[in-house]
C-alpha positions in Angstrom: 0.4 -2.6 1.6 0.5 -3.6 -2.1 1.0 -7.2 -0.5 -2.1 -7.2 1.4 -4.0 -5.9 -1.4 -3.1 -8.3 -3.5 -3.5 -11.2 -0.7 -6.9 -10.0 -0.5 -7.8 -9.6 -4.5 -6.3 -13.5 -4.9 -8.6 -14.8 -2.5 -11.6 -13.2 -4.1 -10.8 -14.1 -7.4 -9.8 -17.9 -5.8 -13.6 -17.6 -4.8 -14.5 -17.0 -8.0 -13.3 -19.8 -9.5 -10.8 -17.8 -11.4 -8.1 -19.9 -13.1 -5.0 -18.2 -12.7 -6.2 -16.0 -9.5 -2.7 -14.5 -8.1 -1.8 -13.5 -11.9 -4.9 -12.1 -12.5 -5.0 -10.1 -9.6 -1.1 -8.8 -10.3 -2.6 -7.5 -13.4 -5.3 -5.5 -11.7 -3.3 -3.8 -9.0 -0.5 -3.1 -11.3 -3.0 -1.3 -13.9 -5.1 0.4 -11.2 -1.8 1.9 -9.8 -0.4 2.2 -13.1 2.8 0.3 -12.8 4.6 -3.1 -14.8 3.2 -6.2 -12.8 6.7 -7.1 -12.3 7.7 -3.9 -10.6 4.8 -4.1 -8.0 7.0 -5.5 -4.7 
């Protein structure tokens, strides 16, 4: 599930024309569910 979200979030922030898109988007899942990026899978 955390996968999928963060499938999804990349590909919006892609979109967006963000520069780092998959990092930025491991940042924002791991804050909203409170956990270390690196301890999300």
């Amino acid at each position: 599930v955390v996968r999928d979200v963060l499938v999804a979030a990349e590909a919006k922030l892609a979109k967006a024309a963000v520069e780092n898109p998959l990092l930025d988007a491991e940042w924002i899942v791991a804050h909203v569910l409170g956990k270390e990026r690196l301890k999300l899978a």
